[in-house]
C-alpha positions in Angstrom: 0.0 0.0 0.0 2.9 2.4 0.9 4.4 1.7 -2.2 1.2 2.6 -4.5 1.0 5.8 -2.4 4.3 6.6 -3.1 3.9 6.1 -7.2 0.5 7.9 -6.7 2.8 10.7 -5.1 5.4 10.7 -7.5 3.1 10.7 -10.9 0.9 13.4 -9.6 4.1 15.5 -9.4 5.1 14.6 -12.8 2.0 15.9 -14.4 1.1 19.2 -11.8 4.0 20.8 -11.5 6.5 22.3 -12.7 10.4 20.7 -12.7 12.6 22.2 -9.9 15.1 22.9 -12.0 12.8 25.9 -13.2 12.7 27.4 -9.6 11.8 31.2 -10.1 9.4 34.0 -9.5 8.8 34.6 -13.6 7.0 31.3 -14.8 5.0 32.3 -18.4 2.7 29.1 -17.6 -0.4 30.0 -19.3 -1.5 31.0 -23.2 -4.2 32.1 -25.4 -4.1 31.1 -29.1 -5.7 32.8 -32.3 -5.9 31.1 -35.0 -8.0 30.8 -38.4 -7.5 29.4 -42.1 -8.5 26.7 -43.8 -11.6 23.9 -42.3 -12.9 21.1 -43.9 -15.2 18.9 -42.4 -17.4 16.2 -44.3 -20.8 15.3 -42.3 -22.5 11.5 -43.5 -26.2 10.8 -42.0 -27.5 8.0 -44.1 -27.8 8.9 -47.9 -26.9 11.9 -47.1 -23.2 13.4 -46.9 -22.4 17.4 -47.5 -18.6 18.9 -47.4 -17.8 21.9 -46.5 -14.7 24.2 -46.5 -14.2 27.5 -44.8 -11.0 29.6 -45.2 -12.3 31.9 -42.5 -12.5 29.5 -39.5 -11.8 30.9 -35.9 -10.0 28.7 -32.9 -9.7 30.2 -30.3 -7.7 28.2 -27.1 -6.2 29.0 -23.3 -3.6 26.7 -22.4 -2.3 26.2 -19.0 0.9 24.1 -17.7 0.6 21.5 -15.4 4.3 20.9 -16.4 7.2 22.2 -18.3 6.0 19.9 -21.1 2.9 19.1 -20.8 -0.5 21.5 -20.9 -4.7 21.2 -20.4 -6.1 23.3 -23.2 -9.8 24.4 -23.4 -11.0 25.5 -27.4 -13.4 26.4 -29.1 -14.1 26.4 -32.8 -16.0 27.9 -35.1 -16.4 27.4 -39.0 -19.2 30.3 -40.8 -19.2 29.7 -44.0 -20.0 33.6 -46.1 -20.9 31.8 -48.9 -24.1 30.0 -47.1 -24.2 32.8 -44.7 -24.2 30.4 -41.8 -22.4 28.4 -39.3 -21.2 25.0 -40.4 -19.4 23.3 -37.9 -18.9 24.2 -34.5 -16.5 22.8 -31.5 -16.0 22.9 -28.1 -14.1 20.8 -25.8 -10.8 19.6 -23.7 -7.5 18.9 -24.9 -3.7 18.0 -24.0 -1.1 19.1 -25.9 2.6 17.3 -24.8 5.7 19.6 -26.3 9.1 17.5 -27.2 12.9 18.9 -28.2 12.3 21.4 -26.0 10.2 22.7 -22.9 6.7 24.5 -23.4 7.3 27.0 -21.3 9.8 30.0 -20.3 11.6 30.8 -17.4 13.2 33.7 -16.0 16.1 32.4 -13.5 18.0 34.6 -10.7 20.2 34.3 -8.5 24.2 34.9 -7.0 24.0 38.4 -9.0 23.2 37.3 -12.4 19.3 36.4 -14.5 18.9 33.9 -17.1 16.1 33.9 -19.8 15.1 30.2 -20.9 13.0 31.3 -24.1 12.7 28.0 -26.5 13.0 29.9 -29.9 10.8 26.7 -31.6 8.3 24.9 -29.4 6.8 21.6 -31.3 3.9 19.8 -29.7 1.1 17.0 -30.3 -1.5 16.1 -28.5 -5.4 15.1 -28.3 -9.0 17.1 -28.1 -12.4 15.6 -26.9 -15.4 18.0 -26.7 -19.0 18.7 -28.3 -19.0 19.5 -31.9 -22.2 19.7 -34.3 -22.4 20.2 -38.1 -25.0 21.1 -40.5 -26.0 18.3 -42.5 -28.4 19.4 -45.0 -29.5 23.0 -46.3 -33.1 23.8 -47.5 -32.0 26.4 -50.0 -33.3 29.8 -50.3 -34.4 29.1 -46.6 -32.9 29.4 -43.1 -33.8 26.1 -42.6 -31.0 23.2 -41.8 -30.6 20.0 -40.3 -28.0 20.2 -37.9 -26.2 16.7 -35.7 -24.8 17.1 -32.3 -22.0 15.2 -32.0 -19.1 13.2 -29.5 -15.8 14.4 -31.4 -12.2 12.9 -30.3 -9.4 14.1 -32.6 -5.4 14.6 -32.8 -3.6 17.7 -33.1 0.2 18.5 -34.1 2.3 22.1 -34.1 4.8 24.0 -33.6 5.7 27.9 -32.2 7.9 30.2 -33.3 9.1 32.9 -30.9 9.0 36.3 -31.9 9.7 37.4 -28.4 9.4 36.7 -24.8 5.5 36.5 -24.8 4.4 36.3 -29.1 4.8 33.6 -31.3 3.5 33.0 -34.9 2.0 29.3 -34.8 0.8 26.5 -37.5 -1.3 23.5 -36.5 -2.5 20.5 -38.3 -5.5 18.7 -36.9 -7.9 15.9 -37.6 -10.5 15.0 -35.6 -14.2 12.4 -36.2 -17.5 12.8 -34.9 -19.9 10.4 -33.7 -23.7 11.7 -33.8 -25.4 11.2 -30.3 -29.0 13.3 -31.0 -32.1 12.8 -33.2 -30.1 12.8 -36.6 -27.8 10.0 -36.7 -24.5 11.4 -38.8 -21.1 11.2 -38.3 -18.7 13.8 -39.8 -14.5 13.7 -40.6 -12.7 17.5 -40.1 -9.3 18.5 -41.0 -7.7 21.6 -40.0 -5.0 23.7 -40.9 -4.2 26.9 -39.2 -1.8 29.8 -38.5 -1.7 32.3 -35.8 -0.2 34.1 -32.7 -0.3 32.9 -29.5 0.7 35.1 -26.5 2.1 33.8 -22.8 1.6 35.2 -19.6 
């Protein structure tokens, strides 16, 4: 019993807090992301099936560090498309994104007379998302009227940062990520993003 309480111990320190080795008062732990670009997202429900892309697609995301590596995320997603003048797909969920060559976070350092800045200059990351997403399946045209699923969606993610200085960076993600209908209209629906933005640390 000791033994499990000592590996239950020693695991939730792993993935809470923050190394040692980055003792200091100046921790830049959390994040907020902007990004937009390019969505594509194809909804099945039965015979039907409808694709959509939208160049314009917001994703919005706060990021906060349990560790110098690893991150919860909370984002949201949303994909109008002008051209229908409505919103196609929509997300919003959980996520964890695991960074590697490098740590996710920087640290300012002092001490014996002298300060050290630990600023990764590229950050790469992947990680996971599970949330709520729903997608319009069908389109009555010249009306407002649609048939839109609600939807389980579990997906992957992959990126990297680029540091412009000690709080901005430019960023590009790839994601993929499949939905599994839960409500009335039975659909499932494949997305695919690709984004750029800026994402700022604080």
């Amino acid at each position: 019993m000791l033994r499990l309480l000592n590996l239950f111990l020693a695991l939730s320190s792993f993935f809470w807090t923050v190394p040692a080795s980055f003792s200091s008062d100046d921790f830049r732990d959390r994040q907020l992301h902007f990004r937009s670009a390019l969505l594509t997202t194809n909804v099945f429900g039965g015979s039907i099936s409808r694709s959509y892309s939208v160049a314009n697609t917001v994703d919005l995301e706060y990021e906060t560090f349990n560790h110098s590596k690893a991150s919860t995320v909370f984002r949201g997603t949303i994909a109008h498309s002008l051209e229908l003048g409505r919103t196609v797909y929509a997300f919003m969920g959980l996520g964890r994104r695991f960074y590697f060559g490098s740590t996710g976070i920087s640290v300012k350092t002092a001490g014996n007379g002298f300060e050290v800045d630990h600023i990764p200059k590229r950050r790469y990351y992947y990680g996971a998302d599970l949330g709520y997403s729903s997608g319009v399946i069908s389109v009555l045209k010249g009306t407002p009227l649609q048939t839109v699923t609600s939807m389980i969606d579990f997906g992957g993610v992959v990126g990297m940062l680029y540091q412009l200085s000690r709080s901005n960076a430019i960023e590009a993600q790839f994601g993929m990520s499949f939905g599994y209908g839960f409500s009335g209209v039975a659909a499932a629906a494949q997305t695919t993003r690709m984004l750029i933005g800026f994402a700022h640390s604080f």
